[in-house]
C-alpha positions in Angstrom: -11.1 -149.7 104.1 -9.1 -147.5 102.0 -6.2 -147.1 104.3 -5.8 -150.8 104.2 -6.2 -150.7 100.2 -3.2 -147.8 100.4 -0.9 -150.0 103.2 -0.9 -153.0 100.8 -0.3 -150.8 97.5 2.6 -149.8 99.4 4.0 -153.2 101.1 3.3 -154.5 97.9 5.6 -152.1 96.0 7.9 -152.3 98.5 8.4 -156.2 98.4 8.3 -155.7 94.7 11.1 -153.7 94.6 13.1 -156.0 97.0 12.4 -158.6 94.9 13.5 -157.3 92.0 16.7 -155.9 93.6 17.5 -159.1 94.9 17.5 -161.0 91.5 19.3 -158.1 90.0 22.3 -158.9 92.4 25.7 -160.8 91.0 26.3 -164.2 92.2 29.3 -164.4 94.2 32.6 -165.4 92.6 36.2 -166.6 94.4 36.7 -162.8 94.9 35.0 -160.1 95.6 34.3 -157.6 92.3 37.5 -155.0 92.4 39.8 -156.9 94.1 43.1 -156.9 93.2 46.5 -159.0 93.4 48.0 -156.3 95.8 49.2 -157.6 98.9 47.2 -156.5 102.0 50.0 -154.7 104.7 48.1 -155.0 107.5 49.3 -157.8 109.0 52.6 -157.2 108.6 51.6 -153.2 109.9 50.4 -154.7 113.2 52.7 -157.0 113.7 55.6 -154.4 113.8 53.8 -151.8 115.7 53.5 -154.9 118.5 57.1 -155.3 118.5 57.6 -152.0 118.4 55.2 -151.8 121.7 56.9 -154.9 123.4 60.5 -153.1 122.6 59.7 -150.0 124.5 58.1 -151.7 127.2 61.4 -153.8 127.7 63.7 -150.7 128.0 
């Protein structure tokens, strides 16, 4: 009996602090917190490497 009184102290505190956790979260915005207005290279990264690929294939 007190082995069950000890697993529900525990799931209890457990799901307590998820709980809280949970509502202590931000809400989500348009963008993501410390984002910036740099532009992201990694398109433009991949895409030359490929045609850097495809250019030494063709020699």
């Amino acid at each position: 009996m007190v082995e069950y009184i000890i697993v529900l102290i525990i799931v209890s505190t457990v799901v307590f602090g998820l709980e809280r956790n949970r509502r202590l979260q931000p809400t989500f915005t348009s963008r993501p917190i410390g984002s910036s207005d740099a532009d992201d290279r990694d398109i433009e990264r991949t895409r030359a490497e490929l045609r850097a690929r495809f250019l030494c294939r063709a020699h």
